[in-house]
C-alpha positions, 0 to 999 in steps of 0.5 A: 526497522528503518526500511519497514517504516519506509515501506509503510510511508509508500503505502500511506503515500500510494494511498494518498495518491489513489484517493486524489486519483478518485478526487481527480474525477477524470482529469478534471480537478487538475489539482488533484490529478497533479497531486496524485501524480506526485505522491505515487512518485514519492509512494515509488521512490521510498519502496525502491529505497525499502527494497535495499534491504527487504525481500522484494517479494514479502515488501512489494506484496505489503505495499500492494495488499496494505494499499488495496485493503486501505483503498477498499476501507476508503472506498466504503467508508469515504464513498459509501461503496457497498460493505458486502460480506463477500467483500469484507471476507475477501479483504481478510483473505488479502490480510491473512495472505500478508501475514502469512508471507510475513511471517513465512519470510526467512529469518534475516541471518546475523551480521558479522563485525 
């Protein structure tokens, strides 16, 4: 349970760090750009510790579908890009992809004392 909290700390973590990407305005609010350089370290470094213990597969396509979703949710939200329906549907194919490789995920077997 510990590496799937892990794992969601990166997202929040990358998250954080593409909004100070957009913040940074290219290079030129150094503030934002240094910032975003260090909360996609720390984004990388609790996935690569996630990884000890989940699927590479199902936790890297979390990490990037929960990340892009959220992105996209800022971007409509926070920047006031267009919510077009063609937009919100493919945003719901992303999550429906995720759940399904979740749930199609092999069972972890049993550990033996």
């Amino acid at each position: 349970m510990a590496n799937w909290f892990l794992l969601g700390l990166g997202i929040a973590l990358e998250v954080a760090g593409t909004v100070c990407m957009k913040l940074a305005d290219g290079f030129r609010d150094w503030r934002a750009a240094a910032l975003m350089y260090l909360l996609y370290g720390l984004s990388l470094t609790t996935l690569t510790i996630a990884f000890r213990r989940l699927d590479i597969g199902v936790a890297y396509a979390v990490w990037s579908g929960v990340g892009l979703s959220a992105i996209a949710l800022i971007g409509i939200i926070w920047f006031r890009e267009p919510a077009t329906p063609a937009r919100v549907l493919f945003l719901l194919f992303i999550l429906i992809g995720l759940l399904g490789l979740r749930l199609a995920a092999p069972a972890p077997e049993p550990k033996i004392p």
